[in-house]
C-alpha positions, -999 to +999 in steps of 0.1 A: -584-367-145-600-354-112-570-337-100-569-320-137-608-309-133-598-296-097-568-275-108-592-263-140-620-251-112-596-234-091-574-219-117-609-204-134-620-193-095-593-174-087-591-155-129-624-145-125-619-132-092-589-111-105-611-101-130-639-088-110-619-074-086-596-054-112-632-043-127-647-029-097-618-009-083-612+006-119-647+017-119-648+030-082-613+049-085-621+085-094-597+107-076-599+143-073-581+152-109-568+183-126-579+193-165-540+208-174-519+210-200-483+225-206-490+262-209-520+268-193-521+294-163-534+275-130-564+287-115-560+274-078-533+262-054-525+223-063-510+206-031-494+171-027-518+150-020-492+127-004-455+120+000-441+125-038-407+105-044-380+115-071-376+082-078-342+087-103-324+098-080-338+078-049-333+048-067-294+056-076-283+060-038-303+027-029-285+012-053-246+024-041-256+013-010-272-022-015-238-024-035-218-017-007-235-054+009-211-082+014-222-116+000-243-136+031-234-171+035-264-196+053-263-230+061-278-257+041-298-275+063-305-302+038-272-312+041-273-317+077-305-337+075-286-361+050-254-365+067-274-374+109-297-399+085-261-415+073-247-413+110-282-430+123-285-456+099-249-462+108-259-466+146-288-488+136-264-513+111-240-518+149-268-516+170-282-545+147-252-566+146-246-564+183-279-578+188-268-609+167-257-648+170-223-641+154-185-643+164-172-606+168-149-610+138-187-618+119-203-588+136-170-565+125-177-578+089-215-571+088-212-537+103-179-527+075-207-538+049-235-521+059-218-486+068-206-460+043-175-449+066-145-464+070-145-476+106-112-492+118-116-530+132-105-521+164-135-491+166-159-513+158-149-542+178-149-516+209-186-504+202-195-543+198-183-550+231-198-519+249-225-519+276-258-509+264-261-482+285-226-468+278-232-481+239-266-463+242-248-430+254-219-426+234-243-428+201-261-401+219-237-378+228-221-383+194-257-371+176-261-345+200-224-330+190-226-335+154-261-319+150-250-292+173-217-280+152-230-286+117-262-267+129-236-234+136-230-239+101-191-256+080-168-236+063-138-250+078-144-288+080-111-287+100-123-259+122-153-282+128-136-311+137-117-296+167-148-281+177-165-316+176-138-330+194-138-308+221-172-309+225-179-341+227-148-344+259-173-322+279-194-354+272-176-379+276-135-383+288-129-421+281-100-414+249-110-446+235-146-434+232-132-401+219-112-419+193-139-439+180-161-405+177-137-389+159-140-417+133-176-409+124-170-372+127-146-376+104-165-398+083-199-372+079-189-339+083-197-318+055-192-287+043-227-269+045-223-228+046-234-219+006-236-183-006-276-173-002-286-154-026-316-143-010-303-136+022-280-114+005-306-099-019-324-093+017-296-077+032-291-050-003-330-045+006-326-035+040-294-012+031-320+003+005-346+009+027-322+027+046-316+054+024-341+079+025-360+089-005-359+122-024-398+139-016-422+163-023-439+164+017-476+159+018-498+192+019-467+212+002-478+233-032-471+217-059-485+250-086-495+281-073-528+299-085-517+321-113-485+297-119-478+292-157-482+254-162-450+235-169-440+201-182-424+193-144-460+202-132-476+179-155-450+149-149-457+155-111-493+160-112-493+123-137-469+107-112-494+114-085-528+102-104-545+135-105-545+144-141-571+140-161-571+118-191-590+132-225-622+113-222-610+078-210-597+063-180-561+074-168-539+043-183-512+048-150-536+046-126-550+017-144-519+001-147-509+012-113-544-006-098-532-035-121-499-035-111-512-038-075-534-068-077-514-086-091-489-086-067-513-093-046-527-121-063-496-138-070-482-136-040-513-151-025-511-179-054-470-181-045-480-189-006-505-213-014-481-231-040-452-238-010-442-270-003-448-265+031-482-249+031-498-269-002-511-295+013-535-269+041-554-255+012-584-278-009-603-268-035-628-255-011-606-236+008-590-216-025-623-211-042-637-195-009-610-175-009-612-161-043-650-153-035-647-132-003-622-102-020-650-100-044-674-098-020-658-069-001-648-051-028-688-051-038-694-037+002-668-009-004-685-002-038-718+001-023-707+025+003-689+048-021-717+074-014-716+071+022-703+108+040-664+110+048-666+103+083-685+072+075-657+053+055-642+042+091-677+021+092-665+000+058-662-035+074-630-047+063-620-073+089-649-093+085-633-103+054-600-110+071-616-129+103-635-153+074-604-158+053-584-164+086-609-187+104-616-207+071-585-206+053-550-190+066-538-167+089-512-156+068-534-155+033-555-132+052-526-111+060-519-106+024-554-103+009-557-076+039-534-054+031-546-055-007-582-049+002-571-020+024-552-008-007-578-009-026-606+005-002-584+032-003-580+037-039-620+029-041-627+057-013-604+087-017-587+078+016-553+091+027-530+068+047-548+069+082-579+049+067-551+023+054-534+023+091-565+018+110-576-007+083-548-029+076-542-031+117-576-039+129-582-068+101-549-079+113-561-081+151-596-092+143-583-124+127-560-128+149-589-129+177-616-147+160-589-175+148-589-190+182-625-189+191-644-217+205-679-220+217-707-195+221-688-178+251-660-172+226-675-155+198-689-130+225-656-120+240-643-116+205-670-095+200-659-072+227-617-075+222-629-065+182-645-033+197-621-025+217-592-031+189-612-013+167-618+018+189-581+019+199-565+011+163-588+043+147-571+064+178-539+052+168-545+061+130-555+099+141-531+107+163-501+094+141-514+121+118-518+148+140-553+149+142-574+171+164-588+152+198-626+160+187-620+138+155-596+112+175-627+105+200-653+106+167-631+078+148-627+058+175-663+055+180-668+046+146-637+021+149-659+004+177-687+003+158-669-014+128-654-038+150-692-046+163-703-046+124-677-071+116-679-096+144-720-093+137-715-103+103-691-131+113-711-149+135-742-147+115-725-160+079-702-177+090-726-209+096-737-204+061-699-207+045-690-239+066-721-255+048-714-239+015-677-248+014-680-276+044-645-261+055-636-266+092-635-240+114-628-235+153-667-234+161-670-264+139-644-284+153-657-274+189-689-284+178-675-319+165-660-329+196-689-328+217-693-359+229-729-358+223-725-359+185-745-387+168-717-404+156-697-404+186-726-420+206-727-445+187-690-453+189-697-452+225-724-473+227-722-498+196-678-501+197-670-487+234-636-503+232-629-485+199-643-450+219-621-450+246-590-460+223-602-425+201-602-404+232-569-419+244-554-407+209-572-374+204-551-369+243-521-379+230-527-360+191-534-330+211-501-331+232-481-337+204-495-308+185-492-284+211-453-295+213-448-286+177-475-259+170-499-275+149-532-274+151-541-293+178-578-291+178-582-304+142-556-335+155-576-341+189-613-341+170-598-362+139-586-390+163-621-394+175-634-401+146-609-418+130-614-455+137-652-450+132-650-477+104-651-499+133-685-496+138-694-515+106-680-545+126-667-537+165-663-575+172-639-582+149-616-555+169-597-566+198-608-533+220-642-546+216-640-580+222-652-598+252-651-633+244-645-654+214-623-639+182-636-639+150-602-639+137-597-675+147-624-691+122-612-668+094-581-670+065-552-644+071-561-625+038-600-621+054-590-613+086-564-585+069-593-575+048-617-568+073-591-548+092-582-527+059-618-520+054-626-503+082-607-472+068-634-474+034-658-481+056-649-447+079-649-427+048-683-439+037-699-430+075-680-401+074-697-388+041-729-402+052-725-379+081-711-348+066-678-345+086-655-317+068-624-331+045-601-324+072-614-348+090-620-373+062-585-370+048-569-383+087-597-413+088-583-423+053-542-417+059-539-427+099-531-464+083-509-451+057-499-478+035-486-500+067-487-535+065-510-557+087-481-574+094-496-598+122-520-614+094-495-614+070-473-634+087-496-658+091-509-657+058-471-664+048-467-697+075-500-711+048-485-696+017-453-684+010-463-672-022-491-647-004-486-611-016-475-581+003-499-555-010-529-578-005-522-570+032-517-535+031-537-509+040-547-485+005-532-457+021-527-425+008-499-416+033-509-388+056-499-354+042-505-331+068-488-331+103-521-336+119-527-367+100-491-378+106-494-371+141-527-389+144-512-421+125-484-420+153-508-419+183-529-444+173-499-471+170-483-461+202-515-457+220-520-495+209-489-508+218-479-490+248-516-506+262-502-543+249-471-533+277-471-555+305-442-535+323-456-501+320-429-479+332-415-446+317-383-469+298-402-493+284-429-468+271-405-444+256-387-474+243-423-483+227-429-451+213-396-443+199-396-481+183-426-470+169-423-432+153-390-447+137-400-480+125-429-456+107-401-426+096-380-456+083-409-473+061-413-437+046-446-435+061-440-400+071-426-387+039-456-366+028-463-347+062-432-326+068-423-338+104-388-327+112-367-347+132-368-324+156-406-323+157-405-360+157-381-357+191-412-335+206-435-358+196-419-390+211-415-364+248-453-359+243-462-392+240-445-404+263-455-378+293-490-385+284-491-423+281-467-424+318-495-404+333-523-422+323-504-459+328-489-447+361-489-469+389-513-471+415-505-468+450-515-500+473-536-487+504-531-502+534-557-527+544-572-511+574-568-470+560-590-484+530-619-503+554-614-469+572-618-447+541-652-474+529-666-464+561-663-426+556-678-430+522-711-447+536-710-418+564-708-394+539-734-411+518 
């Protein structure tokens, strides 16, 4: 019912938005328009106030030419993904069975039951009786070749097959080793090239584009003073917006103005809808963003009056840096080039405005987006001015301007750029505590380590605050491997064990003596551990930390099992239930949150280590991110395998530098090196 109430407030949000936005632009747009109709004799020179297309006979060569496209074929990667799950679940089933108490003739059996290939007895019995090390390459090299080849793409599974083969002899030259590859090459390969029809749609597109279109130029005369009025002239003139309706607003340009929001509009709604992106944008985040349009749109109304020169002062990228630094980067792309559009429209500008515009929003949220600190904002500041004054150069002198208004424009693109970042820095306070959306500022702000809550991590559960650091470290890494956002990842891991401070003791980082553990039931001791997730989202909201952050405190557990507890819960009573020792989850649904989830295990386990070399740590880790992949604890985030491979090498670097070995000084060096220090001292 909540989610229903959500999807109600948002859906109303972003209608009345549409609304208000369609509203004010109609009102605004009042072009320079001509009182003519057929017959009348034309008392002054009408030019082409831009580019005019015959669009009949444009859109008729386009079309011979997209036709002339051949079909485009793409691989389906989906397929790929299926078929290396297959091959490594295969690997696991032998892997498995080698590590078991059976006769080889029992291990053969188990491994034909558990694989979905038909592996001959002899194949298997030769991976059975491998090294581990040559055991551990051959699977390898044989994942490495089949991702590589069905990555090219399959038409030809034969084709494919050679090419596997061959490949994999650069590998390894043992024939045995190459027959038993070609088994399970045999076994998965897939077709996977399919016809794609929107690559080929893409490719008619670009063969349109190529075609150039059938114009009236900009500035040429359209009907001569004097010139008899003629139903050409008033189908040009209507094409163009400039005719005047009887006594009511022109319907085209209405429909035009219409037309263009809501392609706007639903392509914002479209970007916000994909799989990949749905789970970045809360309720906060979309109904912020159907305010701010609004909001501009009401600035570019109000400045309507303003002298020509002064339209270059309308402060368009502050609306792009707000909807980039608290919503997307790419949503402000596209609500950018629709304000522009519409400032445009609103204003009576021709298509330099919309050049400088659209560029310096892009540039300014690009700039601001990665901002943190005091220090930041002021050199963004400066870069803004400097984009600004060089973008409204850039604008004249594409369209032949004269140098006097170049210089002029680009003072006034300066000044913009110094308007914008003004009204940036002084609002932008006021939205993260209307919306409580993160930002950079507020996440550098958040992981000062003289925040309230993180002193009292420190001082009340100082095991617990050094375990968050150590994550946030390895969150960050990770992050930076894949390109998420790594300073939400590193600020989320400190805070996300700070249920822990309801009861540090009953923590193992915090303990220094006696357990608490010991005196308690399984099922309590699995409770208390499960609450501390509750608990963190209680201090969290006591606290006001953003959703963002509240969302990775309650997923970076998942629904895992406390498996230690439940175990012995099970040794009491082998009727105890599973879920009564599993954390409430949900699963985390962002990368960060995944990726958070993964350091904290690892981070845990790799400390547990006695041996702490770089094998036994990656051997750690990797046990770790798949043992988490396999429970489907990383279903919701959309972590590639690949990414997953990054993650594990980020890990892994970070943990071998922190758990590196010491080096032993010599006895008398060290007395000698004491001594200095009292010296120096």
């Amino acid at each position: 019912m909540r989610k229903i109430k959500n999807n109600l407030k948002v859906s109303l949000a972003l209608l009345i938005s549409f609304v208000l936005s369609f509203l004010i632009i109609l009102i605004s747009a009042v072009p320079e328009s001509y009182d003519y109709n057929t017959g009348d004799v034309c008392t002054e020179d009408i030019y082409a106030t831009r580019e005019i297309e015959d669009k009949v006979t444009t859109q008729r060569r386009r079309d011979a030419a997209a036709n002339q496209v051949e079909n485009q074929y793409s691989v389906n990667f989906q397929v790929n993904e299926d078929q290396l799950t297959k091959l490594q679940n295969s690997f696991a089933a032998i892997t498995e069975a080698r590590s078991m108490e059976l006769s080889l003739a029992g291990k053969v059996s188990f491994i034909k039951e558990d694989i979905d290939i038909a592996l001959s007895d002899d194949s298997i019995s030769y991976l059975i009786t491998m090294t581990g090390a040559d055991y551990s390459k051959f699977s390898q090299n044989v994942r490495e070749v089949f991702s590589e080849i069905m990555d090219k793409g399959v038409i030809d599974r034969g084709e494919a097959l050679s090419q596997m083969e061959a490949l994999f002899l650069t590998k390894e030259t043992e024939l045995a080793k190459k027959k038993v590859a070609d088994e399970f090459f045999e076994g998965y390969t897939r077709i996977n090239e399919e016809f794609n029809y929107e690559l080929t749609e893409a490719e008619r597109e670009k063969a349109r584009k190529l075609i150039e279109p059938t114009v009236y130029k900009k500035n040429q005369i359209i009907v001569r003073r004097g010139e008899v009025i003629s139903d050409a002239h008033i189908a040009l003139l209507s094409d163009m917006g400039v005719l005047k309706g009887a006594s009511h607003i022109n319907v085209k340009y209405a429909i035009g103005i219409l037309i263009l929001m809501m392609a706007s509009y639903a392509l914002s709604v479209y970007y916000i809808m994909l799989k990949s992106e749905r789970n970045k944008f809360s309720q906060e985040k979309i109904i912020m963003a159907s305010i701010l349009p609004v909001l501009m749109l009401l600035i570019v109304f109000l400045m309507r009056g303003v002298p020509k020169n002064y339209v270059y002062l309308v402060p368009l990228p502050y609306c792009a840096i707000l909807m980039a630094t608290f919503v997307s980067t790419r949503l402000s792309s596209i609500v950018s080039i629709y304000l522009c559009f519409a400032a445009s429209i609103m204003l009576g500008q021709p298509e330099e405005f919309i050049i400088m515009m659209i560029t310096l929003s892009t540039i300014a949220s690009m700039i601001f987006k990665k901002v943190e600190g005091v220090s930041g904002y002021a050199k963004a500041m400066v870069y803004t001015m400097v984009a600004g004054a060089l973008c409204a150069a850039m604008a004249m002198l594409m369209t032949g301007k004269t140098a006097d208004i170049v210089v002029k424009t680009a003072i006034f693109g300066a000044i913009n750029g110094l308007v914008s970042s003004v009204l940036t820095i002084g609002t932008t306070p006021v939205f993260e505590n209307i919306f409580n959306i993160i930002t950079p500022f507020k996440l550098n702000d958040l992981g000062n380590p003289e925040k309230p809550l993180l002193k009292r991590l420190m001082f009340e559960a100082p095991g617990t605050y050094h375990h968050c650091l150590m994550v946030g470290n390895l969150a960050e890494a990770a992050c930076l491997r894949i390109g998420a956002n790594n300073q939400l990842a590193r600020v989320a891991a400190y805070y996300h064990d700070i249920g822990k401070l309801r009861r540090p003791d009953y923590f193992f980082e915090n303990q220094m003596g006696d357990n608490p553990h010991d005196v308690l039931m399984p099922a309590e001791s699995a409770k208390v551990l499960r609450s501390h997730v509750e608990d963190g989202l209680e201090i969290a909201r006591q606290y006001r930390l953003p959703k963002d952050i509240r969302n990775v405190i309650a997923q970076h557990h998942g629904e895992t099992l406390t498996g230690f507890f439940y175990k012995k819960a099970l040794e009491l009573n082998p009727d105890a239930r599973e879920e009564d020792f599993r954390y409430p989850g949900p699963k985390p649904e962002s990368k960060e949150a995944g990726i958070v989830m993964l350091a904290d295990s690892c981070e845990a386990a790799v400390r547990s280590l006695d041996d702490k070399t770089e094998e036994s740590i990656r051997a750690m880790v990797t046990k770790i991110v798949k043992h988490r992949m396999n429970e489907g604890e990383l279903d919701e985030c959309d972590l590639s395998f690949r990414e997953l491979g990054d993650i594990i090498d980020a890990f892994v670097s970070m943990l071998g530098s922190h758990f590196h070995k010491r080096i032993k000084y010599d006895e008398k060096e060290q007395k000698a090196d004491e001594s200095s220090d009292r010296e120096d001292n």
